[in-house]
C-alpha positions as CSV (number, residue, x, y, z in Angstrom):
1,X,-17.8,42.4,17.7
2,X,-15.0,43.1,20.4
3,X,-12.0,40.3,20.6
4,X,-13.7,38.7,23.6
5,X,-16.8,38.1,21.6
6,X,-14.9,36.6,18.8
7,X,-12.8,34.3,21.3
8,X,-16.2,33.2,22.3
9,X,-17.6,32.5,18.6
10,X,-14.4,30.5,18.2
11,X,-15.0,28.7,21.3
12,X,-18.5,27.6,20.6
13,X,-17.4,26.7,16.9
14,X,-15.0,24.2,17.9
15,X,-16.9,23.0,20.8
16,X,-19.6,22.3,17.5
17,X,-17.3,20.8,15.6
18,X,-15.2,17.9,17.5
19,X,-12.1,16.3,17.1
20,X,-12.1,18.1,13.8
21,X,-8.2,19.1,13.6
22,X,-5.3,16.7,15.1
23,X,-2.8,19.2,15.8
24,X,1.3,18.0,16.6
25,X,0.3,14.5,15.8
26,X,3.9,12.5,15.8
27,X,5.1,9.3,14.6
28,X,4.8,7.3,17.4
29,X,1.3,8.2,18.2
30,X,-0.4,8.8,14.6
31,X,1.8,5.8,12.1
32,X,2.7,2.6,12.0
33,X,4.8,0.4,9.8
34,X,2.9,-1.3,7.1
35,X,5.9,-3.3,5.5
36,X,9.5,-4.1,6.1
37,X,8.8,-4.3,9.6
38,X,11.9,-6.5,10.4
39,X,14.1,-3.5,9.5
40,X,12.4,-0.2,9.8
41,X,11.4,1.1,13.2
42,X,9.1,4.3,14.6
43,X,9.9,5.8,18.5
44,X,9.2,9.1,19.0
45,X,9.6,11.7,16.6
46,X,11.5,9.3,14.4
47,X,10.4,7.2,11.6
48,X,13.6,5.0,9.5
49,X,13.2,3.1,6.8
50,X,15.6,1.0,5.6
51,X,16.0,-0.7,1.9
52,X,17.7,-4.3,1.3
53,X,17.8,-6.7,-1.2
54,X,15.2,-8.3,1.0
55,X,12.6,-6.0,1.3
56,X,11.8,-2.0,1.3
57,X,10.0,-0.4,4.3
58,X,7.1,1.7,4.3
59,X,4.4,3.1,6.9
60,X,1.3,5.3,7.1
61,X,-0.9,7.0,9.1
62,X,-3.4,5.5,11.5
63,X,-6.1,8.5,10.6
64,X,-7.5,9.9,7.2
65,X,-7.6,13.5,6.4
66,X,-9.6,15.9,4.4
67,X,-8.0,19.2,4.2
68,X,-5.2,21.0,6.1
69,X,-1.4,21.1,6.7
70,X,1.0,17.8,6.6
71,X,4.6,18.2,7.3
72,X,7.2,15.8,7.5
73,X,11.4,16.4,7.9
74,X,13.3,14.1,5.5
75,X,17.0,13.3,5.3
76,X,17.6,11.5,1.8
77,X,20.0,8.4,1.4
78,X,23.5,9.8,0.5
79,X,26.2,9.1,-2.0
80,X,24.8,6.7,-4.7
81,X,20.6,6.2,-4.3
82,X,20.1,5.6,-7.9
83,X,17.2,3.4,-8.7
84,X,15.6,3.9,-5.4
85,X,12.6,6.1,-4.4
86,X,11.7,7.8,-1.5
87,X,8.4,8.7,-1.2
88,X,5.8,10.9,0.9
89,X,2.6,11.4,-0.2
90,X,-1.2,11.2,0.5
91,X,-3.9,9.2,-0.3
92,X,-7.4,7.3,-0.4
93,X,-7.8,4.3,-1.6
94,X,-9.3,2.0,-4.5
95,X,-9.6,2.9,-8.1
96,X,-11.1,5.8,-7.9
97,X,-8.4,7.0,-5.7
98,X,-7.4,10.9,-4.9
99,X,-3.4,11.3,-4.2
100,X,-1.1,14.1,-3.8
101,X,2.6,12.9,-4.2
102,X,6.5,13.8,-3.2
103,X,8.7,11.4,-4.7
104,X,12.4,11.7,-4.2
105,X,13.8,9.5,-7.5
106,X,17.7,8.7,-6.6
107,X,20.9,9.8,-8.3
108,X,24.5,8.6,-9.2
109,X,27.2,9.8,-7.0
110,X,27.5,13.4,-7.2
111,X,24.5,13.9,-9.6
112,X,21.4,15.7,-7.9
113,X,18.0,14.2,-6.2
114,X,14.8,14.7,-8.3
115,X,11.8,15.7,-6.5
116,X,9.0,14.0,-8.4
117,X,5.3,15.7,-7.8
118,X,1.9,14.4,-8.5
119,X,-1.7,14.7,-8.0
120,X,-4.4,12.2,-8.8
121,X,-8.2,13.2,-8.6
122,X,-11.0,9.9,-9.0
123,X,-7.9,7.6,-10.4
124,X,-6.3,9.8,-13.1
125,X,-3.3,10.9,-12.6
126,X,-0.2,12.1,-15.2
127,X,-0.2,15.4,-14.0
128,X,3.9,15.1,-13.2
129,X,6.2,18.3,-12.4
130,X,9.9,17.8,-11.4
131,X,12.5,19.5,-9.7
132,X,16.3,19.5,-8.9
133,X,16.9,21.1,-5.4
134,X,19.3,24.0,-4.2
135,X,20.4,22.0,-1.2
136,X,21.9,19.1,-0.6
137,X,18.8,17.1,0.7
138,X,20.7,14.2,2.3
139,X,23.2,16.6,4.9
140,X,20.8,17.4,6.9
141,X,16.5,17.1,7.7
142,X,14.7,19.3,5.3
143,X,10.8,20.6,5.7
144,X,8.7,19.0,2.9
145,X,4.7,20.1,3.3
146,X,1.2,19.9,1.3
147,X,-1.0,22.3,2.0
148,X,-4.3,21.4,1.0
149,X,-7.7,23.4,1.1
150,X,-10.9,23.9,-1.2
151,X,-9.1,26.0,-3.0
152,X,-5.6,25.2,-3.8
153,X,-2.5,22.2,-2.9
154,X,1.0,23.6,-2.3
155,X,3.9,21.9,-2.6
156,X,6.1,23.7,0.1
157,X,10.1,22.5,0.7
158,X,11.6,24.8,3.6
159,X,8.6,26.9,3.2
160,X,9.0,27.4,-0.3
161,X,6.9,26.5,-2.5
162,X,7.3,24.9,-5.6
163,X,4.1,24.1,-7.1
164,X,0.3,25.1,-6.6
165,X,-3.0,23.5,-7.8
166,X,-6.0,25.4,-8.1
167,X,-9.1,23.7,-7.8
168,X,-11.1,24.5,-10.7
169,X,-13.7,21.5,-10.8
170,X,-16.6,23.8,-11.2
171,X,-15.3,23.5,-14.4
172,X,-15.1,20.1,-15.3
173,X,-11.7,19.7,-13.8
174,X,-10.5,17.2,-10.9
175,X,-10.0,18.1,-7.9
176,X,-9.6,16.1,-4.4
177,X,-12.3,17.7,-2.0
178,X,-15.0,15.1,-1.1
179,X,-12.5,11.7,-0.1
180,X,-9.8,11.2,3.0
181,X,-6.5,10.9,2.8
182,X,-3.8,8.7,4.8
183,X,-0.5,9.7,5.2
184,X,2.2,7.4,3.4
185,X,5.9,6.9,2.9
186,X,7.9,4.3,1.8
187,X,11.5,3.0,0.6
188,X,12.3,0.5,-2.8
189,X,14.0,-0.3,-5.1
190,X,12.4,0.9,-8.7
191,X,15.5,0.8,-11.3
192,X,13.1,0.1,-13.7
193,X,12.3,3.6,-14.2
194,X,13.8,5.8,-11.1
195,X,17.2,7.1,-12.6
196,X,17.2,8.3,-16.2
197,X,14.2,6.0,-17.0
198,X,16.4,3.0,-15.7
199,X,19.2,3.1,-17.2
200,X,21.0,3.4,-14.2
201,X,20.5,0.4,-11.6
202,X,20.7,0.0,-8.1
203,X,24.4,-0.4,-6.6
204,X,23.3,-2.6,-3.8
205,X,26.9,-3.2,-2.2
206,X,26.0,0.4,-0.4
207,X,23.0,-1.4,1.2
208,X,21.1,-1.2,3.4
209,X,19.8,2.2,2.1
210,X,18.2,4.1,5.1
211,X,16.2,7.3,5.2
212,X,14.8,9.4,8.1
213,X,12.2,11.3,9.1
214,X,11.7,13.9,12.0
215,X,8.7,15.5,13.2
216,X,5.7,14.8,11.4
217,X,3.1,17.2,11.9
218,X,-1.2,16.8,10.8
219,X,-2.6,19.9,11.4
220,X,-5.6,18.8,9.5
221,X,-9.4,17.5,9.1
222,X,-10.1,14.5,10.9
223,X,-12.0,12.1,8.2
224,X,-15.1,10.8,10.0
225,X,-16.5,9.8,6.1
226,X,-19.1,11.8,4.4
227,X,-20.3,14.1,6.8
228,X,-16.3,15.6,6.6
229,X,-16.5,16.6,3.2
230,X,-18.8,19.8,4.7
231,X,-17.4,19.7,7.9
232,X,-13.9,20.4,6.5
233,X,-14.4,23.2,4.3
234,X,-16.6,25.0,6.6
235,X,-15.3,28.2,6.5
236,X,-15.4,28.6,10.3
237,X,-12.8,29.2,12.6
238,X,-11.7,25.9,13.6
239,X,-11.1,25.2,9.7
240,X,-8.1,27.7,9.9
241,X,-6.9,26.2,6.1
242,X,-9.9,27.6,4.7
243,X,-8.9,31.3,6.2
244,X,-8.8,34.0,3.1
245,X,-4.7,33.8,3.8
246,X,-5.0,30.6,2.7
247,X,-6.6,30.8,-0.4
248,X,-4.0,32.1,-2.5
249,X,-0.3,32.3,-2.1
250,X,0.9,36.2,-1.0
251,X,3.6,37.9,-3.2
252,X,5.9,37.0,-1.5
253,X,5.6,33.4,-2.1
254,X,4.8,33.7,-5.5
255,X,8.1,35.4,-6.2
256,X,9.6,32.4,-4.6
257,X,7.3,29.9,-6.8
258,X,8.8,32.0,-10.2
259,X,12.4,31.4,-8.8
260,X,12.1,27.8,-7.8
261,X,10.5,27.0,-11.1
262,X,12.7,29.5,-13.6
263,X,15.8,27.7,-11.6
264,X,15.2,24.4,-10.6
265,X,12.2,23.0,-13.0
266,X,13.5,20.6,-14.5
267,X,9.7,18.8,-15.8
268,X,6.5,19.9,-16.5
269,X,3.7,17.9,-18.0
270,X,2.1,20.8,-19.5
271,X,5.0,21.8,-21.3
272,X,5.5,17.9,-22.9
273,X,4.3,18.4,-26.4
274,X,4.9,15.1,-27.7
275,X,3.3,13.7,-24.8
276,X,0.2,14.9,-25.5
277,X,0.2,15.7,-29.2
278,X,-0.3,19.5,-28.6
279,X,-3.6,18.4,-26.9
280,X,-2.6,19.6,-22.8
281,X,-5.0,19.1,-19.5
282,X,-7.7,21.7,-19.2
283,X,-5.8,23.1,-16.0
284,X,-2.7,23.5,-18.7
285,X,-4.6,26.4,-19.7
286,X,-5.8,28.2,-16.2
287,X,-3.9,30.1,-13.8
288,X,-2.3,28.1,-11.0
289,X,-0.8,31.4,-9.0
């Protein structure tokens, strides 16, 4: 098959699929504020939230996804944030709800941000990994993306990633393939747990705490309900996430993975012993890169 033959096949693949990938979605055009409307705002390529002793903020997508590449630039609160969370994550919804979390859990002055992950497959979650960063995450925007296929989530930060998922359900282990996913962040206050397990509460004479975000991108699935959960892992070539490149991290980014973790890990649930008596997750014991 010549290139002009394959440009064709592409064509026709994507004229048989429809509306199947949203592609340079923004703020203005693909979120809306959900609470803390009074304070927050969304024009353009700019979402900020803002925190009070009133009320937090939040928003979320207009669309659901299944599959594919969200990206959002974040600039954190500076100086003292502790007891306040920043999150960006996705997920369905009721109780047997799939997630896939950022968290961003507040520091005393001078201390560092942790980055809080999490995935939860048909309710369960508990599957936590933390990190402290090599930047200062509130000088300037910062990339944070989820990459999520049929085979694997990555937790990417500047296009590094820190942590992968490996979907492994054929045997008997959770993965999020068959539900859509909104798009969420928010802003509270949660100095009940947020800095060293809430001992350290929120210093509200900085407030209002405010966090942006910059160019939010959804190169993903479209969730039109059950007929996606096919549709999206097609491997065809509209479905570019489900691409070989795709389906495991190259060298290159694993040698980044090893770094970030050997440096900057500063949590792993399937290192927590007492936690679980010795008795870890099934995935504790397969290969996640």
């Amino acid at each position: 098959m010549d290139k002009f033959e394959k440009l064709l096949v592409a064509f026709f693949m994507c004229a048989l699929i429809p509306n199947i990938i949203q592609v340079n979605a923004n703020f203005s055009k693909s979120m809306y504020l959900t609470w803390g409307v009074q304070h927050a705002s969304i024009r353009g390529e700019d979402l900020h939230l803002v925190l009070d002793k009133t009320s937090g903020s939040a928003a979320r997508s207009k669309r659901s996804f299944l599959f594919g590449s969200i990206e959002m630039l974040i600039k954190l609160i500076p100086g003292n944030s502790a007891g306040i969370v920043t999150a960006y994550y996705l997920s369905s919804t009721g109780n047997q709800h799939d997630e896939i979390d950022f968290e961003f859990l507040g520091n005393s002055t001078g201390q560092p941000y942790t980055v809080h992950t999490n995935i939860y497959t048909q309710g369960k979650g508990s599957r936590e990994q933390q990190f402290h960063l090599w930047f200062d995450p509130t000088a300037d925007f910062h990339n944070y993306t989820i990459h999520w296929n049929p085979s694997e989530i990555v937790w990417y930060i500047d296009s590094m990633p820190i942590r992968v998922f490996q979907n492994y359900k054929n045997e008997g282990i959770g993965y999020p393939n068959k539900q859509g996913m909104r798009v969420y962040t928010s802003l509270w206050n949660a100095d009940n747990w947020a800095t060293r397990g809430g001992l350290v509460k929120t210093d509200w004479s900085g407030a209002p705490f405010k966090v942006g975000f910059h160019h939010f991108r959804a190169r993903a699935c479209r969730w039109n309900g059950a007929m996606s959960i096919n549709q999206c892992a097609s491997n065809v070539p509209a479905n570019w996430w489900t691409s070989s490149i795709y389906k495991q991290l190259s060298y290159g980014h694993i040698r980044q993975l090893i770094w970030v973790r050997k440096n900057f890990m500063i949590y792993d649930y399937c290192n927590d012993y007492k936690r679980f008596n010795g008795q870890f997750p099934p995935e504790c014991y397969k290969t996640q890169f």
